[in-house]
Each structure stands twice: as structure tokens, then as C-alpha cells.
N, C-alpha and C positions, 0 to 999 in steps of 0.2 A: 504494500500500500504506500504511496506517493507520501513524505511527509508524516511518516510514520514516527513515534519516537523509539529510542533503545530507553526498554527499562529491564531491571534487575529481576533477577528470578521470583523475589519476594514480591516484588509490585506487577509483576506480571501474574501470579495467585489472585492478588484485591485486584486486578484490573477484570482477570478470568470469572471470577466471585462475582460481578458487578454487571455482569452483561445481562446477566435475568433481570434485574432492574431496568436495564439500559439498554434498548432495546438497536441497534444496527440502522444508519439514517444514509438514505443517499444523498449523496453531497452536492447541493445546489444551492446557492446563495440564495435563488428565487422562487424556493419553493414554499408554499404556503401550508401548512398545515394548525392543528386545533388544540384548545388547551380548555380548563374548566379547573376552577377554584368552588369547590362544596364543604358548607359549611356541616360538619357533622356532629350533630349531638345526638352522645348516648342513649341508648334505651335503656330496659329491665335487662336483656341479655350482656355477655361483657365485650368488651371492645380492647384486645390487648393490643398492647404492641407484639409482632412478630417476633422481633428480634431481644425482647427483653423481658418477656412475659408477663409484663404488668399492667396493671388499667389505666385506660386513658380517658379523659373525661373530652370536653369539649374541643372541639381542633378544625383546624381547616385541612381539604386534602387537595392541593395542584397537583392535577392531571395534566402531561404532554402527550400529545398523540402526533408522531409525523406520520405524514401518509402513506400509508402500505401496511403500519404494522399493527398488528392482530389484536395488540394492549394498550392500556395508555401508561406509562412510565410514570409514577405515584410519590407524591413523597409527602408526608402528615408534617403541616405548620403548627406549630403552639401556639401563635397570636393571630389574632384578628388583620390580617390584611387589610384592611383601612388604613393600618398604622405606616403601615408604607409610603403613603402621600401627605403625611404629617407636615412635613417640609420635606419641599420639593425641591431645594436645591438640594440636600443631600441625597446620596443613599441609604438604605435600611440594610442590614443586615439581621441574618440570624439561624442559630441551627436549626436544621430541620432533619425527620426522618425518613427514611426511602422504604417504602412500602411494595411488598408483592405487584406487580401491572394490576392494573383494572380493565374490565372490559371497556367498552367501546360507548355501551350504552349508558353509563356514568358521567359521559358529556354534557347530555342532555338530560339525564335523568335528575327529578326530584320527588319523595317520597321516602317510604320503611325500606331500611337494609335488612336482608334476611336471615333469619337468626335471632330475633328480637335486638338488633346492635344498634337501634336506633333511626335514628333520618336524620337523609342530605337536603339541601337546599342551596343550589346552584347560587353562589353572589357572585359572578362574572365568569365570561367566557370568551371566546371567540376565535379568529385566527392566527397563527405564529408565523415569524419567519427564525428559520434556523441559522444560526450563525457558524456554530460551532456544536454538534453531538462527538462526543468521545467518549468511553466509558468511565472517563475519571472525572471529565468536566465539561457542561449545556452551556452554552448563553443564545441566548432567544430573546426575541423580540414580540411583547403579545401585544396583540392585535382589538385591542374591545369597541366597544359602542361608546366608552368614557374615554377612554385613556389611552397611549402607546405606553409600555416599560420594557426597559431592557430586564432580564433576569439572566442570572449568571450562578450555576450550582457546580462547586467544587466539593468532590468527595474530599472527607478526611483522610488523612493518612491511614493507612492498616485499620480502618471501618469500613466495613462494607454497606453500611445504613445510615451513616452518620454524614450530611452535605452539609456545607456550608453556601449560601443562600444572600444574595446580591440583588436588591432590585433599586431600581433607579427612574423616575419617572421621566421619560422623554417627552410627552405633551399629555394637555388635554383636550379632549375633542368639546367639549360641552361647555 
């Protein structure tokens, strides 16, 4: 692959570990594909984390989906997404966790997750453009009916769930 980097046997494990999250994107500056921020709150059933086996209470989940693939690459926010646009000259950051893919129809969907794990509620969506997919690091551009922002997710070191989470608002449409 063109542009490829040389990494160490160890980081080639987390990079190998990380492709189920991270789903393989062809590489077009000008492709557009879809994202969805859902607001999840818990039900009577539990809602764990995967990777840590404990409960999660209220959270948001960014969904990327580029076009072709079968999931949408997942990762569970802790804070309210609003808080992103607080001040706009800056950017926000923050950790977030990388969640199993989601299907497809979690785009669009709002209503009961099943299992009793509570309900989503879509608070923004819309198109991306890809800047950069690799399995250790996103930056994308989302596309909404309010806003442009850049988002920019670098895995941690030696965690395979653990991103670090870059957004910056580029305008607003409204």
C-alpha cells in the first residue's frame, strides 16, 4: 500500500486488534459518506461496556459509516456533544470508547434497543467526507443541516478501545 507506515511488531498487534472497529475505507478525498450521533439512555436491562464490563449510564454513540461497509464504526462519548460548540474558536477534546460496529440501520434509527438496554435518539446526522481512515487514526469532516466539524480520532497507545477524540467546528450553517 502506497504510503504505508513501518511499525513494530507490537503496534502492528493494536493496529491488527483494531480493524474490527475500523472498518477498511477507499481512498478518495471526494467521497461522501454518513455519520449519526445517538443519544443513549439506559433502560431496566444493562448496558456494559465491552471492553470493561461495567455499566454505563447515559452517553452518546458516533456512528461513521463510509460507503460500502456492512457496519458503522462506533465509538461511546461521555459528554453531551453540545459541548463541542461551547466556543468555537477552540477545539474540544476528549476520551472516548470504541464500541463493537453497529449496523447500518442505527443511522436513522430512533426508538428501544433490544435487550431492554434502553433508547436512542438521533441529535445529529448527516454526511462525511473522509480525510484520512487508518486503523490507528479518522479525521473527517461531518457534514449536518447545522454545522460543518472537523473530527479527528487517534487510538491510544497499546488500547484497542480507548480514542482520543478532536473536534473543531468549521462553520455554521444556521
Amino acid at each position: 500500500m502506497a504510503g504505508a507506515r513501518v511499525r513494530s511488531k507490537k503496534a502492528k498487534g493494536v493496529a491488527r486488534s483494531c480493524r474490527a472497529t475500523c472498518p477498511p475505507h477507499r481512498s478518495s478525498s471526494l467521497a461522501l459518506d454518513r455519520f449519526a450521533i445517538l443519544r443513549h439512555t439506559p433502560g431496566a436491562g444493562k448496558v456494559t461496556s465491552p471492553y470493561a464490563g461495567r455499566s454505563v449510564g447515559l452517553h452518546w454513540d458516533l456512528l461513521l459509516a463510509p460507503a460500502g461497509s456492512p457496519r458503522a464504526t462506533t465509538w461511546r462519548i461521555p459528554t453531551d456533544p453540545r459541548q463541542w460548540f461551547t466556543n468555537p474558536r477552540r477545539a474540544f477534546s476528549t476520551l472516548v470508547e470504541a464500541l463493537p460496529p453497529h449496523r447500518l440501520l442505527y443511522l436513522t434509527y430512533e426508538g428501544p434497543v433490544s435487550g431492554e438496554r434502553g433508547l436512542v435518539k438521533r441529535v445529529d446526522g448527516g454526511r462525511m467526507r473522509v480525510i484520512r481512515w487508518d486503523p490507528d487514526a479518522i479525521e473527517v469532516d461531518l457534514l449536518s443541516a447545522r454545522r460543518i466539524v472537523r473530527l479527528r480520532l487517534a487510538q491510544r497507545c497499546n488500547q484497542t478501545n480507548r480514542w482520543q477524540l478532536r473536534v473543531k467546528l468549521l462553520g455554521a450553517l444556521r
